[in-house]
N, C-alpha and C positions, 0 to 999 in steps of 0.2 A: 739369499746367497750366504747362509750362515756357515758353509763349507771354507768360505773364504776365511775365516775366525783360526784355521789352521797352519797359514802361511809359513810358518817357524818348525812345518815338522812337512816330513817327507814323505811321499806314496809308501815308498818300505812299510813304513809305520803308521800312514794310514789306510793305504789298500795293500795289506799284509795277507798273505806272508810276504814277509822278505826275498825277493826272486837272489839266488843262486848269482855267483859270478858268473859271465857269459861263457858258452863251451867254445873249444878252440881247436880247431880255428872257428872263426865266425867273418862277419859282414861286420862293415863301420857303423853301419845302422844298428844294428843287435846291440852293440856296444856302447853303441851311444846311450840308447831307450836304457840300458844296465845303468849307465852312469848317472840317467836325469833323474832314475825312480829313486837317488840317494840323494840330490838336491832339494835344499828346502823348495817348498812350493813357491815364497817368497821372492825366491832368487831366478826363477825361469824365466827366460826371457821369452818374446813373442814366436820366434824360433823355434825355442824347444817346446811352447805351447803346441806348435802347430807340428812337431815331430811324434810326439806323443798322443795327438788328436788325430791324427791319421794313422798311429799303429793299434787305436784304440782302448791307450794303456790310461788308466786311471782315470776315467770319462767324470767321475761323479766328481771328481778334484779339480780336476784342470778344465772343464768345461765354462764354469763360473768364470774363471780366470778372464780365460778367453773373452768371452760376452763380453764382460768388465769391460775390458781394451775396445773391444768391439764396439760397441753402445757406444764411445768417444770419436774412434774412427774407424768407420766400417770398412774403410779399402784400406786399411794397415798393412806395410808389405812388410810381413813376420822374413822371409827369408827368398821367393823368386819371383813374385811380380806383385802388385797391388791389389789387396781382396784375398791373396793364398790364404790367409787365416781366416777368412769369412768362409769359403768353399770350403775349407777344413772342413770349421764346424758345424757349416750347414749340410754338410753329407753326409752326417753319421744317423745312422739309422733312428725309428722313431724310440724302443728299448733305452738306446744310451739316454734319452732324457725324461725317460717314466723320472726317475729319482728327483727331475728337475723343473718342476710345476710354471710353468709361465716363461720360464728364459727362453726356450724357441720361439714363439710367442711373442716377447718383447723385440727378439734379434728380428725374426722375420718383418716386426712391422716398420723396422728401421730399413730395412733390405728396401721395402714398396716403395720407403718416403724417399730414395735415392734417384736421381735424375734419370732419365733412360738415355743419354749419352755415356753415364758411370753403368749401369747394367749391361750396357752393352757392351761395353769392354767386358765385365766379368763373364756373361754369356760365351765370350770368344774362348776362356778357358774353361767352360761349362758350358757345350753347345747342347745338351739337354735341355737347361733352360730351368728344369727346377731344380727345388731347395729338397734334399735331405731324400 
């Protein structure tokens, strides 16, 4: 996770270029994802982890983050129900984690060791059933 060594500097400046101020009008979403890629990586909260992991902005940055948090509590409720940041990150396709050797991998085997009472809650908002 030597991505994480970056905390103190921002996607602008590490997945650059620097994106443009948002066009206007826009959506709150547009706006937001504009304001987080200027936040230290440091400073994101599980929220914005998990706004950003679903618009697919900065994967090779904020993806570690995530995990991080993850690995400690897997059903973390970053911002609408318990596990939103786990289905974040385990729905990006398999691309977003070439750059990231073994973290799906590790997250995934945290997923299995979870009771099938807590799966099946996440199931209910993932009635697919699989990871990624």
């Amino acid at each position: 996770m030597t991505r994480l060594l970056h905390l103190d500097r921002t996607l602008d400046e590490l997945d650059g270029p620097p994106w443009p101020p948002p066009p206007s009008p826009t959506t709150s979403l547009v706006t937001k994802v504009h304001a987080l890629r200027r936040e230290r990586l440091g400073d994101l909260t599980p929220a914005d982890l998990r706004t950003l992991i679903t618009q697919d902005v900065g994967l090779p940055y904020v993806l570690p983050l995530a995990v991080r948090l993850l690995l400690e509590e897997p059903l973390l409720d970053a911002y609408f129900y318990p596990g939103d940041l786990l289905l974040a990150v385990l729905g990006r396709p398999g691309p977003a984690w070439a750059l990231l050797p073994g973290l799906r991998e590790e997250l995934t085997a945290v997923v299995e060791g979870l009771p099938e009472k807590e799966l099946a809650e996440l199931r209910a908002y993932w009635p697919a059933g699989r990871w990624g």
